[in-house]
C-alpha positions, 0 to 999 in steps of 0.5 A: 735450381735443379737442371732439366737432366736432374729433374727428370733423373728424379721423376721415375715417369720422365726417368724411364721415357729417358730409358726408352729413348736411349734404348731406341737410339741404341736401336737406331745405332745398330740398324744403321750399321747394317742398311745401305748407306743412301739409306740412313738419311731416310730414317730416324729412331721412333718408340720403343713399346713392349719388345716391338721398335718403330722404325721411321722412315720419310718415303714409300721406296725406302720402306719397301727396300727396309722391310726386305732387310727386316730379319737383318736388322732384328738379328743386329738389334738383339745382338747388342742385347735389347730386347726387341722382338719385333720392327714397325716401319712406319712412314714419316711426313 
């Protein structure tokens, strides 16, 4: 019986949204390096959808403080050579 990893490795649908996780958590990873630190519990890696990354954060005072450090955390994301183009913050419940 095939693991769940080894099923999803061979459906080419559930291969790439694995694809587009990891890539998000990459995301994620960088961006944390480069915000305050009392912010990294606010937020989490959303999806990642043709060159634009969503950023989910649980309250209204870190979304305006992150959208202040927008061209910031773009710069780090590319630098790590994913291809984002554009950051979503969207404010999660």
């Amino acid at each position: 019986m095939p693991t769940v990893l080894q099923a999803i490795a061979e459906s080419n649908t559930l291969s790439h949204l694995l694809d587009r996780m990891a890539l998000s958590g990459a995301c994620l990873t960088a961006v944390l390096k480069r915000i305050p630190l009392g912010l990294h519990t606010s937020v989490s890696a959303g999806p990642l959808t043709d060159g634009e990354w969503c950023l989910l954060i649980s309250n209204a005072s870190a979304v305006a403080k992150l959208k202040q450090l927008e061209p910031i955390m773009l710069e780090a994301i590319q630098a790590n050579g994913i291809a984002v183009q554009s950051i979503r913050f969207k404010r999660s419940y």
